[in-house]
C-alpha positions as CSV (number, residue, x, y, z in Angstrom):
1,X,0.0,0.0,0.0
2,X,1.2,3.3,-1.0
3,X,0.8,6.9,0.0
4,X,1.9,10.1,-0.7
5,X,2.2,13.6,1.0
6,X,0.0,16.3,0.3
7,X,2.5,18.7,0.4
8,X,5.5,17.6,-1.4
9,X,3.9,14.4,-3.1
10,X,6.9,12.0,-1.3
11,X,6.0,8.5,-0.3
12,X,5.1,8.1,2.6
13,X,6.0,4.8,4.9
14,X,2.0,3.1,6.6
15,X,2.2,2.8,9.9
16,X,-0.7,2.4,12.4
17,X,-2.5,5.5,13.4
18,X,-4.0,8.3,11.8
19,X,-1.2,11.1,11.8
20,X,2.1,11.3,11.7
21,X,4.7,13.1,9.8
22,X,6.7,13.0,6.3
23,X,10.5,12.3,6.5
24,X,10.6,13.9,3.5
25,X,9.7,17.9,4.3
26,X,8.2,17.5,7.7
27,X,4.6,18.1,7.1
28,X,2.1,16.5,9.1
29,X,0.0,14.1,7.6
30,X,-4.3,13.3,8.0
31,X,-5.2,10.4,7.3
32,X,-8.9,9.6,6.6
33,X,-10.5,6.4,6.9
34,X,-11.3,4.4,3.5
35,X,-14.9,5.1,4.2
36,X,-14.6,8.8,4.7
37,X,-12.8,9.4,1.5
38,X,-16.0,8.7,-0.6
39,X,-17.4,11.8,0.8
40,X,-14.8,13.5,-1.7
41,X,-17.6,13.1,-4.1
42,X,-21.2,13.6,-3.7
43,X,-24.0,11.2,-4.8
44,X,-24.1,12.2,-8.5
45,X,-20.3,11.5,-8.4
46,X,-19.3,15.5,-9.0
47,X,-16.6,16.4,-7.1
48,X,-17.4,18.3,-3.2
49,X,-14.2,20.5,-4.4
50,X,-11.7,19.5,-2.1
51,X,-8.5,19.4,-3.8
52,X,-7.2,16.1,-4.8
53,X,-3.5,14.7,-3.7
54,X,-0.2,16.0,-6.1
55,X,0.3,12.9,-8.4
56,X,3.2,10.4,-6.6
57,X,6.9,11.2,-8.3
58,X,6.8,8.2,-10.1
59,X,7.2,8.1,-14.1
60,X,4.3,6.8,-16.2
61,X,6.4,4.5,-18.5
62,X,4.2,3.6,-21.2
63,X,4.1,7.4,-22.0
64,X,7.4,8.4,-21.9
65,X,8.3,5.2,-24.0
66,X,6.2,6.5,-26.8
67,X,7.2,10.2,-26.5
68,X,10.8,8.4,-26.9
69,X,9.8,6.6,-29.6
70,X,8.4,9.5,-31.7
71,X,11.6,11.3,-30.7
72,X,14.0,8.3,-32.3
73,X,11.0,8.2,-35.4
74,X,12.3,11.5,-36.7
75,X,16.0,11.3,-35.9
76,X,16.0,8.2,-38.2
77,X,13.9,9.9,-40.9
78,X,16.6,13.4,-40.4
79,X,19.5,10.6,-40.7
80,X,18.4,9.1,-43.4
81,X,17.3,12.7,-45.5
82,X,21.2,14.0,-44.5
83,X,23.0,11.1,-46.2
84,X,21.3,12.8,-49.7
85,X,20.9,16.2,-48.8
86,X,24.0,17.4,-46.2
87,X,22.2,20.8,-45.4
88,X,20.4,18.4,-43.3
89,X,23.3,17.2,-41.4
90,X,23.2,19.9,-38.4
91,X,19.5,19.8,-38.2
92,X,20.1,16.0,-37.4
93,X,22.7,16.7,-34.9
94,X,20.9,18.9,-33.0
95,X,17.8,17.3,-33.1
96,X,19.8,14.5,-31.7
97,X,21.4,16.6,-29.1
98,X,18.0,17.9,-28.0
99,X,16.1,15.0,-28.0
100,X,15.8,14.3,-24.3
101,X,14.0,17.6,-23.5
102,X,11.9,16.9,-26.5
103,X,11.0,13.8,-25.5
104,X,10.4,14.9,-21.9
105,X,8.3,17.9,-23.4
106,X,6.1,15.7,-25.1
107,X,6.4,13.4,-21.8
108,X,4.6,16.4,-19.5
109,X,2.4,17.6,-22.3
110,X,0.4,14.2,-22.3
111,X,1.2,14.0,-18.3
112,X,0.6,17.6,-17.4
113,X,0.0,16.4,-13.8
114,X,3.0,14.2,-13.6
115,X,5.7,15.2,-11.5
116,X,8.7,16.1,-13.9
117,X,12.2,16.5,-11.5
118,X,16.1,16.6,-12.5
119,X,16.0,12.8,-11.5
120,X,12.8,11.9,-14.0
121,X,14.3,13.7,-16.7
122,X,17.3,11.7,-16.6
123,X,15.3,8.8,-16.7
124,X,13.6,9.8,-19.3
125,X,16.7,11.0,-21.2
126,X,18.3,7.5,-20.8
127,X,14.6,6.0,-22.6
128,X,15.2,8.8,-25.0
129,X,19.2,7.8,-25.8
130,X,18.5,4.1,-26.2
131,X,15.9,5.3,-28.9
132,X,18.1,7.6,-30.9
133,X,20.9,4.9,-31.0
134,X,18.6,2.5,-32.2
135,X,16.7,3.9,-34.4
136,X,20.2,5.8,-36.1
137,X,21.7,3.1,-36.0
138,X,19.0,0.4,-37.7
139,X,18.5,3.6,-40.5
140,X,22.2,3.8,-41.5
141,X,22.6,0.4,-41.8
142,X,19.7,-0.3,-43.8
143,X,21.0,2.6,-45.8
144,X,24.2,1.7,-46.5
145,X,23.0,-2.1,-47.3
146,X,20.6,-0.1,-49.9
147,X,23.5,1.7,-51.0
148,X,25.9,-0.8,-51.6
149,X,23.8,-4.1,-52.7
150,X,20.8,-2.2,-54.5
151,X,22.2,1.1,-55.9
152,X,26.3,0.1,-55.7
153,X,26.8,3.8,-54.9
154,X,29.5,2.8,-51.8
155,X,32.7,3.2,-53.9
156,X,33.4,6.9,-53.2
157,X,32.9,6.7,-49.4
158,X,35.2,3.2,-49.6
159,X,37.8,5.2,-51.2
160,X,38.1,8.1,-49.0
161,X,37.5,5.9,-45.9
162,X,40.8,3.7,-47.6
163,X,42.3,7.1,-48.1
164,X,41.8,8.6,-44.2
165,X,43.4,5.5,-43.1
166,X,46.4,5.3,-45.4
167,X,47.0,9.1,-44.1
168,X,46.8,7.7,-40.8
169,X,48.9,4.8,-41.7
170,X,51.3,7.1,-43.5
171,X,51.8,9.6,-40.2
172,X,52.4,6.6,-38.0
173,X,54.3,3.7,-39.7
174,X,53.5,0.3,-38.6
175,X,55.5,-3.1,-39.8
176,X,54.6,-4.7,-43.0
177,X,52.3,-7.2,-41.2
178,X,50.4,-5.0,-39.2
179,X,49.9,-2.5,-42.5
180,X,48.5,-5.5,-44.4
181,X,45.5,-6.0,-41.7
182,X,45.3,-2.3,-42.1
183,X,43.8,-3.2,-45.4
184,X,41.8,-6.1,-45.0
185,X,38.0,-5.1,-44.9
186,X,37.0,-6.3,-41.3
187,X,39.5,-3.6,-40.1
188,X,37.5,-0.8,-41.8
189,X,34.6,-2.3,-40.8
190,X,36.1,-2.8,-37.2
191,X,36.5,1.1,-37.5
192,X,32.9,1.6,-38.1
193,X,31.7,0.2,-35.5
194,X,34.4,1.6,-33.3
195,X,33.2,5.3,-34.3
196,X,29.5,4.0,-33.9
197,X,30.1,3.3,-30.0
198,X,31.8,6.1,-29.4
199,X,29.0,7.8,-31.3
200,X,26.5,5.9,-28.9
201,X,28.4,6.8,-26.0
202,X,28.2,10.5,-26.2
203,X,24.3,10.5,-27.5
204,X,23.2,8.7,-24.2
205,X,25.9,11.2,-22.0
206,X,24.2,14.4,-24.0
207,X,20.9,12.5,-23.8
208,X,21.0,11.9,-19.6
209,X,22.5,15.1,-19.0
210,X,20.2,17.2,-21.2
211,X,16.9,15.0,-19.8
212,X,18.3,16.0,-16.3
213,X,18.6,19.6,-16.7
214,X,15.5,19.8,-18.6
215,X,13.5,18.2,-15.8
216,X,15.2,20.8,-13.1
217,X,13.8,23.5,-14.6
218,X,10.5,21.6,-15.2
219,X,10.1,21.1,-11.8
220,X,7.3,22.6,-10.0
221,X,8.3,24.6,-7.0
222,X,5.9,23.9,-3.7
């Protein structure tokens, strides 16, 4: 059994007893019988207009799931419109950058009662992250497979990724041996998915930190 202060909507811990006190801010605490609390409403079920108890600080997650799933929806659709038009490119980034607080926005517009707080919006952020990798990741994938099996249009960005590492090669010489895995295809692939975790990485850092500092100044002040 749960229940919540009036003032600061904590939980509160059910002991025996009709008052007693929250350890979260102190207030003392009523609390009616079960029978008593029907007289909240009168007979025609219209509310008697006493004020009903803040909403617990507990996420809804079946919302905020979907407001990260719309969020990831149009980061792959941005990802996949920048690979043929690169004006596109910085409107992807930053809608990846921002998409915790948009997701959280979305979050509170469908939950305007729900208690939004620097620790939800982290939450929420991390929901948010996990979206935008996936869904990036599952769009540039299918992408390049289009590109390379279907339209065979990989053979420029092959040979400049060949070209970066030959540079790379070139400004720190490795023995023969090692230079001739340095052109094998797993390696190049090996780098591709090396820059897409360290791509993953920082979306779900940006992603918790911006969900954080968007829910701190969404919270309510009591």
């Amino acid at each position: 059994m749960y229940a919540y202060c009036h003032r600061c909507g904590g939980e509160l811990a059910v002991r025996d007893g009709s008052t007693s006190f929250c350890q979260h801010c102190g207030s003392p605490q009523l609390r009616l019988p079960e029978q008593e609390t029907v007289a909240l409403f009168d007979e025609s079920g219209e509310s008697t207009g006493v004020l009903p108890p803040p909403p617990p600080r507990r996420i809804e997650w079946r919302t905020a799931i979907r407001s990260a799933a719309i969020v990831a929806v149009v980061a792959a659709v941005l990802t996949v419109l920048a690979i043929k038009i690169p004006t596109l490119t910085f409107v992807s980034w930053l809608w990846m950058i921002s998409g915790a607080a948009i997701a959280l926005g979305i979050y509170q517009r469908r939950k305007p009662q729900a208690w939004i707080d620097a620790g939800i919006g982290a939450q929420i952020g991390v929901v948010a992250g996990l979206g935008l990798i996936l869904s990036m990741t599952t769009a540039m994938a299918v992408s390049g497979l289009v590109a390379r099996y279907g339209l065979h249009a990989m053979g420029t960005f092959d040979a400049d990724l060949r070209t970066q590492i030959e540079k790379a090669a070139a400004m720190n010489p490795q023995p023969a041996e090692a230079m001739r895995y340095v052109k094998l295809p797993e390696f190049r692939a090996g780098i591709m998915l090396g820059g897409s975790a360290m791509m993953a990485g920082l979306v779900m850092i940006f992603s918790a930190l911006g969900g954080a500092m968007s829910g701190m100044l969404r919270t309510r002040r009591l």
